[in-house]
Steps between C-alpha positions, in 0.01 A plus 500: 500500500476681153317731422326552200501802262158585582605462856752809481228690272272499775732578753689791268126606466385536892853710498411674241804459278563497139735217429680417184494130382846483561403670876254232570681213383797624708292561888332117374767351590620764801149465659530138426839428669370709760201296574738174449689580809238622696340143452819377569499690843128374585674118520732607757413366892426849728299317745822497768591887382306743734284809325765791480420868377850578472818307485679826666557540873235763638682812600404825575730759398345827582662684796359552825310790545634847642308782615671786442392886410318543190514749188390826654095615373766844322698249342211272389313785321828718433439376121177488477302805203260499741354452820266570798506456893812292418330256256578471125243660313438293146233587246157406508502162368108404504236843378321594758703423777791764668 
């Protein structure tokens, strides 16, 4: 399928790129060889190839969970410029409110 200089205006238009001649003339025949093989792709028989939404084995590889002690509420704030009944205290982000 080629595509037409107008073709690659539009579409360098909805992108909203400025394309030299040279520029257009060049992704004409990129978009067009692209489009080529994707026709070329349509043609081939699926029908005995079941849907797939990856070609990967699943796996999960996150670790099992551990409980185990957390940082201490001293430790937590020990950085903090300020706070209040062990909370962070941030400024007022919204007038009005405290």
């Amino acid at each position: 399928m080629k595509l037409s200089l107008a073709q690659v205006e539009h579409v360098a238009r909805l992108a909203q790129l400025a394309l030299s001649d040279q520029e257009k003339e060049l992704f004409r025949e990129q978009l067009s060889s692209i489009l080529e093989y994707a026709q070329r792709l349509q043609q081939l028989d699926t029908s005995a190839i079941p849907p797939t939404a990856t070609v990967l084995p699943l796996e999960n590889v996150m670790r099992d969970d551990q409980v185990r002690p957390s940082l201490p509420l001293a430790g937590a704030l020990a950085n903090a410029p300020d706070t209040k009944d062990g909370y962070f205290r941030v400024p007022v982000v919204l007038e009005g409110e405290e």
